[in-house]
C-alpha positions as CSV (number, residue, x, y, z in Angstrom):
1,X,27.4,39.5,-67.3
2,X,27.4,39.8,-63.7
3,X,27.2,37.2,-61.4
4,X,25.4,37.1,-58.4
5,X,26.1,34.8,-55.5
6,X,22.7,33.2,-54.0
7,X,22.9,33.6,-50.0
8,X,20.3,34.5,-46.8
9,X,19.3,38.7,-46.9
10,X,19.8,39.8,-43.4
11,X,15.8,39.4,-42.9
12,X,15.8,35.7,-43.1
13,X,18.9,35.3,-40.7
14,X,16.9,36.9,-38.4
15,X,13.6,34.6,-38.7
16,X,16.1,31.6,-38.8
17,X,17.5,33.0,-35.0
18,X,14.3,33.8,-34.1
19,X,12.8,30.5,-34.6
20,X,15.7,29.2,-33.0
21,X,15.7,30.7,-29.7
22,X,11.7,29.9,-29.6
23,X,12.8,25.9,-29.9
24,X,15.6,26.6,-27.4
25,X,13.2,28.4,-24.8
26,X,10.3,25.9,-25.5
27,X,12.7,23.2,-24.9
28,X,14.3,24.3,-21.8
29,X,10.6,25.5,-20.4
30,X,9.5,21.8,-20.9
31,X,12.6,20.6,-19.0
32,X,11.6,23.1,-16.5
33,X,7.9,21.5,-15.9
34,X,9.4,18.5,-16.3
35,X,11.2,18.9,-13.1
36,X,8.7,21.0,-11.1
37,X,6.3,18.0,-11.6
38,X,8.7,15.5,-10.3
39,X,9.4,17.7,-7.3
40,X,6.2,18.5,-6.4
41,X,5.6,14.7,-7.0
42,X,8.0,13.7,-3.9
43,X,6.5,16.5,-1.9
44,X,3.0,15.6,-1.9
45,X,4.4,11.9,-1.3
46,X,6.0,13.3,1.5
47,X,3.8,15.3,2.8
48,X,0.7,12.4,2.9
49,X,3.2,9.7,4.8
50,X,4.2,12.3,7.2
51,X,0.3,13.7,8.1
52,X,-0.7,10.0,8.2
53,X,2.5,9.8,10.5
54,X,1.5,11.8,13.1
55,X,-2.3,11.1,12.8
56,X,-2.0,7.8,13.6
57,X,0.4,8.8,16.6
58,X,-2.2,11.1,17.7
59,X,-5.3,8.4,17.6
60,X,-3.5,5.7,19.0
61,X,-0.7,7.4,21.2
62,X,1.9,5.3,19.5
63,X,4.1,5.1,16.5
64,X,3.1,3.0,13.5
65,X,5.4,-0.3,13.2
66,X,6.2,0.3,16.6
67,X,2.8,0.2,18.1
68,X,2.4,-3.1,20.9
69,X,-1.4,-3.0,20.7
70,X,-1.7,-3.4,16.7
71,X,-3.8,-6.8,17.0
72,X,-6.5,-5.6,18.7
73,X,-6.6,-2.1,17.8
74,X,-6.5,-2.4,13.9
75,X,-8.3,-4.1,11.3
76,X,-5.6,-6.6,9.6
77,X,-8.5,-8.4,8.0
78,X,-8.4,-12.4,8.5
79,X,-5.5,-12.1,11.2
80,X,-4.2,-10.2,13.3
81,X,-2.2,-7.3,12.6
82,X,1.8,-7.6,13.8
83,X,2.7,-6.0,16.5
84,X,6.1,-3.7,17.8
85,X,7.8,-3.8,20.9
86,X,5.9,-0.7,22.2
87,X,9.6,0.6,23.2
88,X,9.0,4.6,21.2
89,X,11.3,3.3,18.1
90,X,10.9,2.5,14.9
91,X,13.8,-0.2,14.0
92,X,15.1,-2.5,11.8
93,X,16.6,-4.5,14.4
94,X,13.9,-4.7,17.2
95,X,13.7,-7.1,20.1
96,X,11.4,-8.4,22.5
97,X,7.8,-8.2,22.2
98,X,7.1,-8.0,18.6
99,X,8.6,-7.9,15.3
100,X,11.9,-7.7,13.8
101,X,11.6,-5.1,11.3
102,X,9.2,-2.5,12.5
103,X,10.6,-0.4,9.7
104,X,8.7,-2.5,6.9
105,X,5.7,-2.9,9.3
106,X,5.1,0.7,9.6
107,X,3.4,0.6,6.4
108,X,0.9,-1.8,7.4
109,X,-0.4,-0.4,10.3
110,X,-0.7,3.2,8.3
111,X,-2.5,1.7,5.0
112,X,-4.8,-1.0,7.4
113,X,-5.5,2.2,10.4
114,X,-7.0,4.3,6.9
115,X,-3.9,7.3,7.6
116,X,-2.4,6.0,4.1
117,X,-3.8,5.2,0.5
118,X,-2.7,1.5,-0.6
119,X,-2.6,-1.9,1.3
120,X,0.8,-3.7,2.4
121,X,0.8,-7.0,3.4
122,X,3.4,-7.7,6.1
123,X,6.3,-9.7,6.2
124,X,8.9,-9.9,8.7
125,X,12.0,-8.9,6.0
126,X,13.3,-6.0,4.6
127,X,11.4,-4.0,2.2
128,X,9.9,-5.3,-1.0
129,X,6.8,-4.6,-3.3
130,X,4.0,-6.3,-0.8
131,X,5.3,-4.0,2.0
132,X,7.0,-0.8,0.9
133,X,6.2,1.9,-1.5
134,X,8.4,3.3,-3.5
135,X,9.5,6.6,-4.8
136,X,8.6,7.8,-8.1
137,X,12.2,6.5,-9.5
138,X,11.8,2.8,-8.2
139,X,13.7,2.8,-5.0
140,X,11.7,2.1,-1.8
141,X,10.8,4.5,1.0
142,X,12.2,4.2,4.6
143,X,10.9,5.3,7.6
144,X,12.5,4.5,11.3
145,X,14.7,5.9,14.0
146,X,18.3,5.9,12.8
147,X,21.2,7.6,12.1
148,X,21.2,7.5,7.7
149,X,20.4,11.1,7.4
150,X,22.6,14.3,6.9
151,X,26.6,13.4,7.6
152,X,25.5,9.9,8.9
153,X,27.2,11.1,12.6
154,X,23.9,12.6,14.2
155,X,21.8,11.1,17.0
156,X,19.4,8.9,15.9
157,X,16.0,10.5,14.9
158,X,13.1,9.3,13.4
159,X,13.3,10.3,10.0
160,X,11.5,9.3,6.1
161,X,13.7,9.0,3.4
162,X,12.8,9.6,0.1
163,X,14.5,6.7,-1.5
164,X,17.6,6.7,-3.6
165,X,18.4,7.1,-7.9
166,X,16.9,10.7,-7.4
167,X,18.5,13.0,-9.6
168,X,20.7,16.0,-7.5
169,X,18.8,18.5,-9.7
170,X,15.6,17.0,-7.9
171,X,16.8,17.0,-4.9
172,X,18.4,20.4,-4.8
173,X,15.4,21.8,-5.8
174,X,13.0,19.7,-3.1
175,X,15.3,21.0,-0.7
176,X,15.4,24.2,-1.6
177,X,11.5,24.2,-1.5
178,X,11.3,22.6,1.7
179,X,13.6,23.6,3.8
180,X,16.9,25.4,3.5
181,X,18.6,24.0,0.2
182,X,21.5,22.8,2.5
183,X,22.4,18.7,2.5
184,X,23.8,18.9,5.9
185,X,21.2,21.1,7.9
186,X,17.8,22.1,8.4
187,X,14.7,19.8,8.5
188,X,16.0,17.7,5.1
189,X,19.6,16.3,4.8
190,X,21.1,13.9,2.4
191,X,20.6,10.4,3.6
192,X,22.8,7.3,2.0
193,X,19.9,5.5,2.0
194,X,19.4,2.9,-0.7
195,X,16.9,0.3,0.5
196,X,16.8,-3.5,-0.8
197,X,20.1,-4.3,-3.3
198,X,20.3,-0.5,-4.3
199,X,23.4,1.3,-4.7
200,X,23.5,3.8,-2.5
201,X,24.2,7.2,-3.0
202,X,27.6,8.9,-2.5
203,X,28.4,12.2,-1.0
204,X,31.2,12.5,-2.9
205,X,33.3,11.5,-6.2
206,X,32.1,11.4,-9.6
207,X,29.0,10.7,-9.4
208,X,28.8,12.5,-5.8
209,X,25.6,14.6,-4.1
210,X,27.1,16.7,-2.2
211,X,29.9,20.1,-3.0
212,X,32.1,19.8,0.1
213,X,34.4,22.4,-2.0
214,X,32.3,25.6,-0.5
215,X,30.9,26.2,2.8
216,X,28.2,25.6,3.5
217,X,28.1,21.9,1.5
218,X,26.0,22.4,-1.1
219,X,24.1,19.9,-3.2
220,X,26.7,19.5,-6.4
221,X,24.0,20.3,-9.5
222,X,27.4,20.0,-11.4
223,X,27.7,16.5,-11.1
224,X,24.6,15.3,-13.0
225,X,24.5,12.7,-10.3
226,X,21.5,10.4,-11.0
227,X,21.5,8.6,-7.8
228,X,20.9,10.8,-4.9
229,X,18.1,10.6,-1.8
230,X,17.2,12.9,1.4
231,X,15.3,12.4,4.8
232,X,13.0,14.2,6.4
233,X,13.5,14.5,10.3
234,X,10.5,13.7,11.7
């Protein structure tokens, strides 16, 4: 009698492949969506701060945090607001006339002025949860007049950053829809930035943002780097 070996007829291979590449492609279309969400996510984050930015500039003809007439021009509630040094900067470090960390009262004056969804209360310290917002990823916001943008050697501009533990895929792809996909140029640069007791980011190494291998830097996608950020020049 003749044997016959059981095995797949070339019709079932095919609906075995078939359903295959359908989970692939489903799977890597989610990933896609995924990532779209988170970067449009950041934008629109960014995009609010930076029209409440510049409205508030417009009303008041001064910068938020910075801003010398605060306590009688806004509502703080019970007290008065804080106050800046009126001196056109946004710092971490101010003197004279006001607080010490303008940075971390910026937020304050854009949340109580009605620019900004959410209520800070300020403190004169670095960032924390009464104070700062943070990114979709945990890591606080920054937004002052300082160097921590692009190769770090620039003249200080005013400038938001987006936070750090930001995936370079993330990033890549916010700066490629923003501005000119370059970490080193345009309107958004890679920023070290990595607020309160963060690690920040490197633009090198294993776990490095940025390809210095090619010209123009690129942002290394290769990497997988899970900690990355970007600023905004304001």
């Amino acid at each position: 009698m003749r044997r016959y070996s059981n095995g797949f007829t070339l019709i079932e291979i095919t609906i075995v492949l078939v359903i295959v590449g359908l989970l692939l492609g489903g799977i890597l279309k989610g990933q896609e969506l995924i990532t779209g969400a988170r970067v449009r996510n950041l934008i629109s984050q960014r995009d609010a701060i930076t029209a409440a930015f510049f409205g508030f500039q417009d009303r008041f003809r001064a910068l938020p945090g910075d801003y010398e007439k605060a306590d009688v021009s806004i509502n703080c509630g019970a007290t008065p607001c804080a106050k800046g040094n009126g001196n056109g900067s946004i710092e971490s470090a101010a003197t004279g006339g006001g607080v010490t960390h303008e940075e971390t009262l910026v937020w304050s004056h854009l949340t109580a002025s009605g620019y900004l969804s959410g209520s800070y209360t300020f403190t004169d310290t670095g960032a924390s949860d009464a104070t700062t917002p943070r990114n979709q990823y945990g890591a606080y916001l920054d937004l002052e007049n300082d160097q921590q943008y692009g190769q770090g050697t620039a003249a200080k501009r005013h400038n938001l950053k987006t936070g750090a533990q930001i995936s370079v895929e993330i990033i890549s792809e916010l700066d490629r829809k923003i501005d000119d996909a370059n970490p080193y140029s345009g309107s958004f640069q890679f920023s070290t930035y990595a607020g309160t007791a963060g690690t920040p980011p490197a633009a090198t190494g294993a776990q490095g943002c940025i390809d210095t291998t090619v010209t123009p830097n690129v942002w290394a996608v290769r990497t997988g780097s899970t900690n990355c950020g970007g600023a905004s020049l304001l």
